[in-house]
MDTraj code that builds the backbone (N, CA, C; nanometers):
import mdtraj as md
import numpy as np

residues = "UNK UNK UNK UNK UNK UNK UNK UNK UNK UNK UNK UNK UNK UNK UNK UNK UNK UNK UNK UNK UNK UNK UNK UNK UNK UNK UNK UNK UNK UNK UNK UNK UNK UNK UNK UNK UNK UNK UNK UNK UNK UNK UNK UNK UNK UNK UNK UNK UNK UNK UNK UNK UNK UNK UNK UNK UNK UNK UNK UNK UNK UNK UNK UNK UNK UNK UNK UNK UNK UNK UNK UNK UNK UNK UNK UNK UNK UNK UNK UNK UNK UNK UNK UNK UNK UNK UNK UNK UNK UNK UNK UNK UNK UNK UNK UNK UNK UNK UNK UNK UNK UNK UNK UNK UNK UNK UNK UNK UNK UNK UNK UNK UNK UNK UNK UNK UNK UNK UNK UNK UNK UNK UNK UNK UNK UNK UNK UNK UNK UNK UNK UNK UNK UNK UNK UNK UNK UNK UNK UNK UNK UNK UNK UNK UNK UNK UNK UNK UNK UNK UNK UNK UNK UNK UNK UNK UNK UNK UNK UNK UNK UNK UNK UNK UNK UNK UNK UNK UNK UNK UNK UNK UNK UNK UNK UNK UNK UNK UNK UNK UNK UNK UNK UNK UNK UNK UNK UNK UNK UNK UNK UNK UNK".split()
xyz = np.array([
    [-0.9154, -7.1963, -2.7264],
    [-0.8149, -7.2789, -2.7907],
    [-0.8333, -7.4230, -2.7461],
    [-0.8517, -7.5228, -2.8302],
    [-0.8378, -7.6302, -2.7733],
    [-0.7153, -7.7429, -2.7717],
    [-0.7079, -7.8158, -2.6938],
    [-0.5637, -7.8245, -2.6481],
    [-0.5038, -7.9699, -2.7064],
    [-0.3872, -7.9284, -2.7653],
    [-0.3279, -8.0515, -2.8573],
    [-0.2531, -8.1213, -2.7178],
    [-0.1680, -8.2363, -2.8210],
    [-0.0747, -8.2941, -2.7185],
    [-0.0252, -8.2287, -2.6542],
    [0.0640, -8.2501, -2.5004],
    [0.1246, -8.1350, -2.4400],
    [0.2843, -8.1917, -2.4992],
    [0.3224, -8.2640, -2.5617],
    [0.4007, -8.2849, -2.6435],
    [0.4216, -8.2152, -2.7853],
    [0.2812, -8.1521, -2.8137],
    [0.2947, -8.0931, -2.9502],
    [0.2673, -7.8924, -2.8941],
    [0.2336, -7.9256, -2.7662],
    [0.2120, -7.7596, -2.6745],
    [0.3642, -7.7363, -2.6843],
    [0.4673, -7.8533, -2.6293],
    [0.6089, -7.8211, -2.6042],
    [0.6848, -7.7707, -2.7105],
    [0.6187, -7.8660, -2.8183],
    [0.7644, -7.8238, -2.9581],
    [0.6828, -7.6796, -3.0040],
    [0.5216, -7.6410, -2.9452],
    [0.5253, -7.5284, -3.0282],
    [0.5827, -7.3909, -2.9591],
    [0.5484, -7.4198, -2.8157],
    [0.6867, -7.3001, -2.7106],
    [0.8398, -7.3272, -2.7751],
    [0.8865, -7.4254, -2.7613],
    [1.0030, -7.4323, -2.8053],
    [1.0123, -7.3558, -2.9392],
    [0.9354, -7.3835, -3.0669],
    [0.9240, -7.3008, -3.1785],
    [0.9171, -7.1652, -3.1590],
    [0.8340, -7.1525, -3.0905],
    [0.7867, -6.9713, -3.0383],
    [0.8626, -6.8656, -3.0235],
    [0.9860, -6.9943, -2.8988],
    [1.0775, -6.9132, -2.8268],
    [1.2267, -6.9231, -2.8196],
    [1.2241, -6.9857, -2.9773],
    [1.3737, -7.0180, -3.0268],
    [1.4555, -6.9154, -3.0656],
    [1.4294, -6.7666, -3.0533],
    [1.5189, -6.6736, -3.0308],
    [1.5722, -6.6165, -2.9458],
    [1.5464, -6.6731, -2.8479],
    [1.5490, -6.6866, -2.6902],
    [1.6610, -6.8003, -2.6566],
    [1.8074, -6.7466, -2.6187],
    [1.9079, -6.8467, -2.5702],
    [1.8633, -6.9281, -2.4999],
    [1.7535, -6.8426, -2.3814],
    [1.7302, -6.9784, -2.2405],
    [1.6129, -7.0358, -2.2908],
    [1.5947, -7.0491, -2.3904],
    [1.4620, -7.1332, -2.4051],
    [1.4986, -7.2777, -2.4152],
    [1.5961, -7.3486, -2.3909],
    [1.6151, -7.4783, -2.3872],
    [1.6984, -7.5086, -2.2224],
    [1.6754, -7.4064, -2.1686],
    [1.7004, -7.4199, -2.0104],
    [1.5931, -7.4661, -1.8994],
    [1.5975, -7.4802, -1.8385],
    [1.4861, -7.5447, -1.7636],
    [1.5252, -7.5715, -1.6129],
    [1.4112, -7.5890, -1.5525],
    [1.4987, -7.6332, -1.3856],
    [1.4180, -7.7842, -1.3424],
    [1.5274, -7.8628, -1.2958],
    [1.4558, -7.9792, -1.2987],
    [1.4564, -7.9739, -1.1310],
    [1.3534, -8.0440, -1.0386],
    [1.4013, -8.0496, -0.8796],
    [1.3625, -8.1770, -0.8300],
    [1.5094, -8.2318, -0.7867],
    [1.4813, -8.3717, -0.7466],
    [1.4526, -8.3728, -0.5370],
    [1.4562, -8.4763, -0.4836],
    [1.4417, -8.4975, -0.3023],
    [1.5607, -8.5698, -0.2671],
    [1.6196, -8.4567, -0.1916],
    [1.7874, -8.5699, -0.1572],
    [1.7685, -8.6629, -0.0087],
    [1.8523, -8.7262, -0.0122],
    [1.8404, -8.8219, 0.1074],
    [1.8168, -8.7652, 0.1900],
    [1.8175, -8.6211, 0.2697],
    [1.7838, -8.5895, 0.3548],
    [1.6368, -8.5291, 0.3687],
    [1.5593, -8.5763, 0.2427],
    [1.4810, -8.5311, 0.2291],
    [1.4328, -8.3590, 0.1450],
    [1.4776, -8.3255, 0.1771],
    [1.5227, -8.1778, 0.1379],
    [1.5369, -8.1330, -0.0116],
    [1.4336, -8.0503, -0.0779],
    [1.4491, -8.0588, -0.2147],
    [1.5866, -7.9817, -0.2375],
    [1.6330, -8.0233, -0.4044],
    [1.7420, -7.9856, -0.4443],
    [1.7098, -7.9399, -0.5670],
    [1.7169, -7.8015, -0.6859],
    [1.6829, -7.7754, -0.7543],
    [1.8255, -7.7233, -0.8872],
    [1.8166, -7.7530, -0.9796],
    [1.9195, -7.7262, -1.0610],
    [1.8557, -7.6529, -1.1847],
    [1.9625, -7.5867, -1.3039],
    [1.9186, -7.5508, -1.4204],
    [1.9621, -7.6478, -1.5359],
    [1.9108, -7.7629, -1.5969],
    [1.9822, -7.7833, -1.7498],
    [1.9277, -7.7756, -1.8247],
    [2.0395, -7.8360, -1.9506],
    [1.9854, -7.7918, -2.0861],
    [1.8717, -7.8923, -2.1478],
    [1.7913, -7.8914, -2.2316],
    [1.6829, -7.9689, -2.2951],
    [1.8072, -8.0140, -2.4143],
    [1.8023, -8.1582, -2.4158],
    [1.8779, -8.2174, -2.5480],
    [1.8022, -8.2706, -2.6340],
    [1.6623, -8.2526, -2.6447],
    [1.5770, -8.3242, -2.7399],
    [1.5059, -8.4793, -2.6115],
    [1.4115, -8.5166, -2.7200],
    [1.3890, -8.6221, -2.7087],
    [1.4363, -8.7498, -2.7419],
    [1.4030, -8.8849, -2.6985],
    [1.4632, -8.9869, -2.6963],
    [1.3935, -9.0527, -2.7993],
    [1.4452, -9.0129, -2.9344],
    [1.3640, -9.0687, -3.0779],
    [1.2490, -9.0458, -3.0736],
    [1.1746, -9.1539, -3.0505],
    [1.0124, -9.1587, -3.0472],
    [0.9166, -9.1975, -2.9638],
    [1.0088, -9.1413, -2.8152],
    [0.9672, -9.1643, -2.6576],
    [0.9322, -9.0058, -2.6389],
    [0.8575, -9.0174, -2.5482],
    [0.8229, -8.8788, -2.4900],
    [0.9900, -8.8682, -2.3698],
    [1.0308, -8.9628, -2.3521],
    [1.1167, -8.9007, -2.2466],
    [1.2323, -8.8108, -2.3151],
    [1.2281, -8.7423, -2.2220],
    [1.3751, -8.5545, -2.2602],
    [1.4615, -8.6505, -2.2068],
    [1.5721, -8.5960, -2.3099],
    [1.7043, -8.5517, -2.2817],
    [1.7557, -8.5002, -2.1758],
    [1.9006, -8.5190, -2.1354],
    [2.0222, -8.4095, -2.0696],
    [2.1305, -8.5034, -2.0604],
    [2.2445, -8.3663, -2.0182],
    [2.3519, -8.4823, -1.9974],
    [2.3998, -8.4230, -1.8820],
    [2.4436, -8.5255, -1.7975],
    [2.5141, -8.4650, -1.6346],
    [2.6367, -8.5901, -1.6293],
    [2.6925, -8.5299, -1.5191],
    [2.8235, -8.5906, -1.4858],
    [2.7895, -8.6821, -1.4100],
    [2.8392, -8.7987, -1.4025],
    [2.8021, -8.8914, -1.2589],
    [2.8747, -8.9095, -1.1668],
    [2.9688, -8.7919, -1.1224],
    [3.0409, -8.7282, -1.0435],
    [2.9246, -8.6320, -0.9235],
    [2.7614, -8.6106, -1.0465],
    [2.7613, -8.4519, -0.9358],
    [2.6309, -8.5458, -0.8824],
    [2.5687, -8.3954, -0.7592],
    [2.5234, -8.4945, -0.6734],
    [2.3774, -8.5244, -0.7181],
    [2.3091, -8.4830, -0.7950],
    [2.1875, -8.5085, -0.8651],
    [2.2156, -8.6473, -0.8772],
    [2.2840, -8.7271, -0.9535],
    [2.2789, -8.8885, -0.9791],
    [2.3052, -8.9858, -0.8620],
    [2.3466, -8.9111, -0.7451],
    [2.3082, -8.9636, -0.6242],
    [2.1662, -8.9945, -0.5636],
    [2.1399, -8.7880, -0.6118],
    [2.0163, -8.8012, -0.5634],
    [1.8635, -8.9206, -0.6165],
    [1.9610, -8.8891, -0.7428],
    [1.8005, -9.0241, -0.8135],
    [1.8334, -9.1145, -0.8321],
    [1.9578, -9.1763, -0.8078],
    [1.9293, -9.3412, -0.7529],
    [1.8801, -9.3360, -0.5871],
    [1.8668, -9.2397, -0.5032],
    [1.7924, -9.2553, -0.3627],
    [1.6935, -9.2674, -0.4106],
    [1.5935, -9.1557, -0.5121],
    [1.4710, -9.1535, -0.5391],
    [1.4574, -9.1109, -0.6793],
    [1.3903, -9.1638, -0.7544],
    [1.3986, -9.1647, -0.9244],
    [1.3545, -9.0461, -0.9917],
    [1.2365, -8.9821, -0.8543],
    [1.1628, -8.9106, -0.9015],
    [1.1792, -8.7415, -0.9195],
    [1.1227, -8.6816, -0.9797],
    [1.1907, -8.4944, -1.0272],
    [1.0212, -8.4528, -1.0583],
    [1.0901, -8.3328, -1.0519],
    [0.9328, -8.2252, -1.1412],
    [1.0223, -8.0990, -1.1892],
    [1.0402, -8.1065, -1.3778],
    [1.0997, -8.0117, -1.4246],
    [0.9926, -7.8852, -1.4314],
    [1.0235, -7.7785, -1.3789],
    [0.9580, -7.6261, -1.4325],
    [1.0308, -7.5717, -1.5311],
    [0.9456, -7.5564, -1.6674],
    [0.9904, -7.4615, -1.7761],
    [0.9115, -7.3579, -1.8124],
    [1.0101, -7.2036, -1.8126],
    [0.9139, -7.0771, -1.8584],
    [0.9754, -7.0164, -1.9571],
    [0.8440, -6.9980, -2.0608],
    [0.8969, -6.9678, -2.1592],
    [0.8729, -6.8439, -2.1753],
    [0.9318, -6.7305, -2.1649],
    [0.8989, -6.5863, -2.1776],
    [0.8562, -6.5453, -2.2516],
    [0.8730, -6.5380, -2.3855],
    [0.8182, -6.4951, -2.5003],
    [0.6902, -6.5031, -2.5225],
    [0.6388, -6.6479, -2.4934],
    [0.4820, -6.6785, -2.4797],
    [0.4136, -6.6607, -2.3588],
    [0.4976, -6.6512, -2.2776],
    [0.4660, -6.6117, -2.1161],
    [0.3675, -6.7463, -2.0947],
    [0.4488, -6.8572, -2.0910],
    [0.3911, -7.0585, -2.0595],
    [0.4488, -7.1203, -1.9819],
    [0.4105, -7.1770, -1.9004],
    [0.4799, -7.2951, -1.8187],
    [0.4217, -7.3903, -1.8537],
    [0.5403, -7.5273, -1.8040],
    [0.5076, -7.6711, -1.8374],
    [0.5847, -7.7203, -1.6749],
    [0.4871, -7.7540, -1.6476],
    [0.5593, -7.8540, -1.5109],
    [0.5556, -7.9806, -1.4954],
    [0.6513, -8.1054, -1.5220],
    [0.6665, -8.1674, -1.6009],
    [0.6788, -8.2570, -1.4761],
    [0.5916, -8.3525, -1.4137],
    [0.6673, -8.4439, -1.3275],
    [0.6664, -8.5742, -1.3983],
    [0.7932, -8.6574, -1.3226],
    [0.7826, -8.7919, -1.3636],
    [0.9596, -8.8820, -1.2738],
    [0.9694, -9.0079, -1.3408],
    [1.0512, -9.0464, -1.3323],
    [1.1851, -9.0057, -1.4046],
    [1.3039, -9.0508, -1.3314],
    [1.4754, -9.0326, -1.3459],
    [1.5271, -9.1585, -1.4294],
    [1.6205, -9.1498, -1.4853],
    [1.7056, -9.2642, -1.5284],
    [1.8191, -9.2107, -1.5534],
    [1.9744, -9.2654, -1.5161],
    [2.0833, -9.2600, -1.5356],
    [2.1335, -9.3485, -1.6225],
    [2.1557, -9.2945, -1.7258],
    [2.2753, -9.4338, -1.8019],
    [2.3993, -9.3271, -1.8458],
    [2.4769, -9.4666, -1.7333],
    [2.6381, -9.4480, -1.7991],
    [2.6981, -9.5731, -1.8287],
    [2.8394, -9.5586, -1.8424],
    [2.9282, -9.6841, -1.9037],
    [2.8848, -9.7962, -1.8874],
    [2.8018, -9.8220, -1.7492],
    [2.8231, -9.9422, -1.7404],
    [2.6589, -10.0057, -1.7456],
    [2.5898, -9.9482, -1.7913],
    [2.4137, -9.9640, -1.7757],
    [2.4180, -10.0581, -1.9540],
    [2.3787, -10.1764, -1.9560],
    [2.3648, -10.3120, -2.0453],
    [2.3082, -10.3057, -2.1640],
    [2.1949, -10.1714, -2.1613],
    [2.1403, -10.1606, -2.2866],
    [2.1748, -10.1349, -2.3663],
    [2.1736, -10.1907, -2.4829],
    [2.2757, -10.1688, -2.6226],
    [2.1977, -9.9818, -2.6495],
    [2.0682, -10.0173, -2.6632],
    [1.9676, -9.9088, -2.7379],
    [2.0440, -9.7544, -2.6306],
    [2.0273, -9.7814, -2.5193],
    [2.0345, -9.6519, -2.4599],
    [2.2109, -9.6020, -2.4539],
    [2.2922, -9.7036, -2.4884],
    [2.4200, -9.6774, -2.4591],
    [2.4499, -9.6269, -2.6181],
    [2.3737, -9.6253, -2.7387],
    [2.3470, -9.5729, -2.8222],
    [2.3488, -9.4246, -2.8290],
    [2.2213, -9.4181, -2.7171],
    [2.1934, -9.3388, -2.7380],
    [2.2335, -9.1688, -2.6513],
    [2.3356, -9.2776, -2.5431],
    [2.4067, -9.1607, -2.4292],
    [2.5442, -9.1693, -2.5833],
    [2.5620, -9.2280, -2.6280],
    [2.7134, -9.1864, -2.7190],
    [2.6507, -9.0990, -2.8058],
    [2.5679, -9.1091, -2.8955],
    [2.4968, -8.9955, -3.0022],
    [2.4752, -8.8844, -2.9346],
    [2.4303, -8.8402, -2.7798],
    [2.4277, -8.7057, -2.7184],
    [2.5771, -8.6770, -2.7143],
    [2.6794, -8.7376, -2.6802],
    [2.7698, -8.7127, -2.6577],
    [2.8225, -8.6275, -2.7866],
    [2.8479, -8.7479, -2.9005],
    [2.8794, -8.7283, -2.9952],
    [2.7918, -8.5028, -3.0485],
    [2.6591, -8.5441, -3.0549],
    [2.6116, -8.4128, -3.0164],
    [2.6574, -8.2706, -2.9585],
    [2.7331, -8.3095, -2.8604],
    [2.7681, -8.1619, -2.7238],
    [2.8688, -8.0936, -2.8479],
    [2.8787, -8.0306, -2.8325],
    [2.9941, -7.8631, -2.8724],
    [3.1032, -7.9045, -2.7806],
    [3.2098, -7.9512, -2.8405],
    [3.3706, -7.9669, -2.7990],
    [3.4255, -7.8559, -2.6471],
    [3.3529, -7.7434, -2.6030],
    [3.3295, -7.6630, -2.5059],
    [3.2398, -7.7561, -2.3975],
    [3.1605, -7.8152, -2.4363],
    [3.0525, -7.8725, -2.3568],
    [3.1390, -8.0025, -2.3165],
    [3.1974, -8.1109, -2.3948],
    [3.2155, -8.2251, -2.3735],
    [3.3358, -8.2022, -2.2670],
    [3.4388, -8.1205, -2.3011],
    [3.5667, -8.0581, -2.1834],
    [3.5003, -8.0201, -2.0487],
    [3.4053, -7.9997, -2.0557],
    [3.3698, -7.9946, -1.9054],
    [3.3606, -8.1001, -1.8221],
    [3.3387, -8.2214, -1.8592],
    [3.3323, -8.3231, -1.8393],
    [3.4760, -8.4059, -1.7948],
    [3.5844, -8.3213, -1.8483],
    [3.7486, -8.3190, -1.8184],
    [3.7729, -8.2348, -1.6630],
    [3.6827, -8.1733, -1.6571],
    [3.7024, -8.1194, -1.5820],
    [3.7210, -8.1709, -1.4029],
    [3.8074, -8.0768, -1.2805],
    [3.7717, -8.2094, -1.2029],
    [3.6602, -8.2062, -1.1120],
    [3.6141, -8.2516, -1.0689],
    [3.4636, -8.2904, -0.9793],
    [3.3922, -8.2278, -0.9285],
    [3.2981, -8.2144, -1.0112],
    [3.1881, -8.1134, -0.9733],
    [3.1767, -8.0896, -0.7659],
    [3.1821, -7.9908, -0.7508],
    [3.1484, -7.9735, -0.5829],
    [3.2742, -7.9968, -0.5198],
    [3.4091, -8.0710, -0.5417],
    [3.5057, -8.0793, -0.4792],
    [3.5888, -7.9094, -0.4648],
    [3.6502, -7.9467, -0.3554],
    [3.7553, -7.8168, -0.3298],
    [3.8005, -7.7709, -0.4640],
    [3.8075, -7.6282, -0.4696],
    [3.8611, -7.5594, -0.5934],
    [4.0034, -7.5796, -0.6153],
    [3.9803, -7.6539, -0.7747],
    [4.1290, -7.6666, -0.8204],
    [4.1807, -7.5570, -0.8767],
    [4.3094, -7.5597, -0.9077],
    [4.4220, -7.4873, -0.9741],
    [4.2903, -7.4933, -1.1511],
    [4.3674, -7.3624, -1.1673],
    [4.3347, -7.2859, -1.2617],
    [4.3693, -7.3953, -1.4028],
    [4.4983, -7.4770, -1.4194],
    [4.5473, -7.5563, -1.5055],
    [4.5026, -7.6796, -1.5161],
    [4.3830, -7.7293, -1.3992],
    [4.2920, -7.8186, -1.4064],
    [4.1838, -7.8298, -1.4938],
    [4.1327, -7.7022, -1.5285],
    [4.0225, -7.6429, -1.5787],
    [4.0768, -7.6403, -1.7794],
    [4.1836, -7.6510, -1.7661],
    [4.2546, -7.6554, -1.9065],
    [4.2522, -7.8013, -1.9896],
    [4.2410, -7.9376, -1.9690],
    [4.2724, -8.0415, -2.0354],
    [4.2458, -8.0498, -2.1768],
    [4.2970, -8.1506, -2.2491],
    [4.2879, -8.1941, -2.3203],
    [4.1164, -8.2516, -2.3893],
    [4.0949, -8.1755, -2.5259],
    [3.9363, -8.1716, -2.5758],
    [3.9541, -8.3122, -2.5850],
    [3.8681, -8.3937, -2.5534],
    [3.8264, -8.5504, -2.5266],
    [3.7425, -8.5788, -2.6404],
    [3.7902, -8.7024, -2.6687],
    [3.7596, -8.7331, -2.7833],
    [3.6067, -8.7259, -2.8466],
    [3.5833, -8.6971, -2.9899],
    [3.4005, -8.7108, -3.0116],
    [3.3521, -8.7759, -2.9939],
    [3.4129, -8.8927, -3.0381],
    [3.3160, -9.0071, -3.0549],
    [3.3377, -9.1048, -2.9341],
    [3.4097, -9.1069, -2.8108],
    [3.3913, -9.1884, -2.7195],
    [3.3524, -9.1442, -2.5719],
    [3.2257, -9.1573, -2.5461],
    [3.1800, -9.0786, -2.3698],
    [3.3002, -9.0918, -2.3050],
    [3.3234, -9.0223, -2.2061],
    [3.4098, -9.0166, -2.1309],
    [3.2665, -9.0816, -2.0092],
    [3.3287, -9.1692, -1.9250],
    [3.3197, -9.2426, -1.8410],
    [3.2494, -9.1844, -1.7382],
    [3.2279, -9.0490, -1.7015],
    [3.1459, -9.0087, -1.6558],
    [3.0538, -8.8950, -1.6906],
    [3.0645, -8.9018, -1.8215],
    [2.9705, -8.8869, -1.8735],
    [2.8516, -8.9602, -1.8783],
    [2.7030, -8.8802, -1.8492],
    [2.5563, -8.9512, -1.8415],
    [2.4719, -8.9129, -1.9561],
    [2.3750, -8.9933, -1.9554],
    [2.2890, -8.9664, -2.0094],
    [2.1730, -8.9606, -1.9171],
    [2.1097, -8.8987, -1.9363],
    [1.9802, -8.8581, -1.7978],
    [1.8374, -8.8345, -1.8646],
    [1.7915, -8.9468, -1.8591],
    [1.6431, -8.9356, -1.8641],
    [1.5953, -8.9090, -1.8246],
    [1.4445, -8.8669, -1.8403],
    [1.3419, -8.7935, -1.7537],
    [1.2078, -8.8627, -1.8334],
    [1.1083, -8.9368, -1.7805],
    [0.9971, -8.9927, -1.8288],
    [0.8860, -8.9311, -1.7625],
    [0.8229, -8.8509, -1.8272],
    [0.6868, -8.7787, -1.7776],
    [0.5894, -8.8870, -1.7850],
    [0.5096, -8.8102, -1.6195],
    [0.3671, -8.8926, -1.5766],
    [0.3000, -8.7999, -1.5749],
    [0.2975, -8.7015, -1.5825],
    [0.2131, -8.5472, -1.5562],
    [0.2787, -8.4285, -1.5511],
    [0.1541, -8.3734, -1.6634],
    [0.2204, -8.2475, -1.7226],
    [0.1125, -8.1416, -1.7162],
    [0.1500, -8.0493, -1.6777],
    [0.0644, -7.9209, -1.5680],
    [0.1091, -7.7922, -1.6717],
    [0.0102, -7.7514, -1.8040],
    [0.1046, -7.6255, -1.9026],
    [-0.0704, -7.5263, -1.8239],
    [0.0381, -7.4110, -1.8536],
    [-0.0480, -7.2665, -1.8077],
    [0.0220, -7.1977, -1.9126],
    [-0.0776, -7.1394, -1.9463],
    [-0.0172, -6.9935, -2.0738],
    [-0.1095, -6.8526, -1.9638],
    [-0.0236, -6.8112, -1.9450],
    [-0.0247, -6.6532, -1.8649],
    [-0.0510, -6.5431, -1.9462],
    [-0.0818, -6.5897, -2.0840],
    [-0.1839, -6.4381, -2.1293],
    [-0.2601, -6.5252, -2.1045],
    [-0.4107, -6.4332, -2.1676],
    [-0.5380, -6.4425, -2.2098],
    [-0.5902, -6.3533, -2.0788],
    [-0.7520, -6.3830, -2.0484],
    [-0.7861, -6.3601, -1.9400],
    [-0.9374, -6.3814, -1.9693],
    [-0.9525, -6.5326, -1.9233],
    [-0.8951, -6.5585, -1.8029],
    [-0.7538, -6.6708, -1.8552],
    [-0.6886, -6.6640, -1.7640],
    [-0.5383, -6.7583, -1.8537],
    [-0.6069, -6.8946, -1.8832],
    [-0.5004, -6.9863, -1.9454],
    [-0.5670, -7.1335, -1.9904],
    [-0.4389, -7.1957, -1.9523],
    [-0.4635, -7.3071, -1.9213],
    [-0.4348, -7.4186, -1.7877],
    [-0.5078, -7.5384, -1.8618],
    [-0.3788, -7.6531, -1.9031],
    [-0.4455, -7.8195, -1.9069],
    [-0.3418, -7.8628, -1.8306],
    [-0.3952, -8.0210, -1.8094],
    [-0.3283, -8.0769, -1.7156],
    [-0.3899, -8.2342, -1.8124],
    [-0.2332, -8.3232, -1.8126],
    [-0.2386, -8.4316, -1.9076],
    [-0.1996, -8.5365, -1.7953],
    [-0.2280, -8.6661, -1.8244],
    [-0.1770, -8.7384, -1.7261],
    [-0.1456, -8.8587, -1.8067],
    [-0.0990, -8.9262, -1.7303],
    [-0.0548, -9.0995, -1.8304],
    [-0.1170, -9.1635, -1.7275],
    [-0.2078, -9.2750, -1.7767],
    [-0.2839, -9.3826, -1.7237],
    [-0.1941, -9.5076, -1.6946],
    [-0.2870, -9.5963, -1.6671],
    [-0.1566, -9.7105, -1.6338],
    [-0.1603, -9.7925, -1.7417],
    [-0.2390, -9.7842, -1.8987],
    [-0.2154, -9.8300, -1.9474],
    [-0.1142, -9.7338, -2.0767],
    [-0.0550, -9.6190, -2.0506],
    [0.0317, -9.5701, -2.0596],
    [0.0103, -9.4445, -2.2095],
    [-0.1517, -9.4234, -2.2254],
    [-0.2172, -9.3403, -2.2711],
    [-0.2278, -9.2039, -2.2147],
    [-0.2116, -9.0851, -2.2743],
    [-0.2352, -8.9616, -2.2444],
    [-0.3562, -8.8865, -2.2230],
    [-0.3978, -8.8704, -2.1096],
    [-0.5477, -8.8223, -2.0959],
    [-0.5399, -8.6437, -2.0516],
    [-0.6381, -8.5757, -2.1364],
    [-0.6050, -8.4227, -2.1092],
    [-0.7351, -8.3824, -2.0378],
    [-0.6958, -8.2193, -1.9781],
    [-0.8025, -8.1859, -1.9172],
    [-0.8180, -8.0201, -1.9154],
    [-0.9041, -7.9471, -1.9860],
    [-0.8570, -7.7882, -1.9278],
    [-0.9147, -7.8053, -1.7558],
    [-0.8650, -7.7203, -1.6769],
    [-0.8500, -7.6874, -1.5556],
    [-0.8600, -7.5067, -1.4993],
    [-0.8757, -7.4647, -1.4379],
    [-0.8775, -7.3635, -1.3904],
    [-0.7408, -7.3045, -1.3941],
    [-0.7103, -7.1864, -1.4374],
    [-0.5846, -7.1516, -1.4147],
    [-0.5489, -7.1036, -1.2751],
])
top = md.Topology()
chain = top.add_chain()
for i, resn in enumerate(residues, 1):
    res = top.add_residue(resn, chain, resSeq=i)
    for name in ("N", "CA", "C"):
        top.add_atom(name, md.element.get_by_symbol(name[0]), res)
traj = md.Trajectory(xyz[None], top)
């Protein structure tokens, strides 16, 4: 097989394995101030128009947006079962919330918003991720409006520098590995699995 974009490898797992609930789950793992990795599960919200950088949305309450303003940097692992593929996705972080200047990206954290399932955006009502457990009637508020982020609500970028896909059939399996140059071109490579 020879190997397309790992951008066009992604939308075709994603295609593959769209009968599959967790196929837009993923684990991203950032380095917290203490050094010490920290690993989470979210959701894939698409891409950023006609950027390679993914989607998500997190609270800027929890401690991930701590963690990547210490250090920007993550490496998402995604497995896709159905095709039995990984994509290990490293690169840079970006947070935009309320108060980040760019017209384009504050665009574009309100259109995810606007996006979430009225279930999804109430969580965000909710009170603070990691704090002492509240009362049960905390967890109840008021569905927040569509069309305006709630304030801590994020938008969370992720900009890939290197991307590491393995497909786990075949035999022997197949393994590329893509990289971005510094003049910000995609260079591929098969590799040993």
């Amino acid at each position: 097989m020879t190997s397309l974009s790992w951008r066009s490898q992604l939308a075709r797992a994603l295609h593959r394995n769209r009968s599959l609930a967790d196929s837009r789950y993923l684990q991203l793992a950032t380095v917290g101030e203490n050094g010490r990795p920290a690993n989470r599960t979210l959701v894939f919200r698409g891409f950023l128009d006609q950027t390679d950088w993914l989607q998500f949305a997190t609270d800027a309450r929890s401690a991930k947006v701590e963690q990547i303003e210490d250090c920007p940097w993550g490496e998402i692992c995604w497995y896709f079962g159905k095709t039995r593929e990984q994509f290990r996705i490293s690169g840079s972080l970006q947070v935009i919330g309320p108060e980040d200047q760019q017209p384009y990206l504050q665009q574009a954290r309100t259109q995810l918003w606007q996006n979430l399932s009225d279930p999804a955006r109430l969580q965000f009502s909710w009170p603070a991720p990691a704090a002492p457990r509240s009362t049960t009637t905390a967890f109840a508020p008021p569905t927040p409006d569509r069309h305006t982020p709630l304030p801590q609500f994020c938008l969370l970028l992720f900009d890939p520098h290197q991307v590491d896909h393995l497909e786990l059939r075949g035999d022997p399996q197949n393994r590329w590995l893509y990289c971005r140059n510094s003049t910000g071109t995609w260079e591929s490579r098969a590799v040993n699995p």
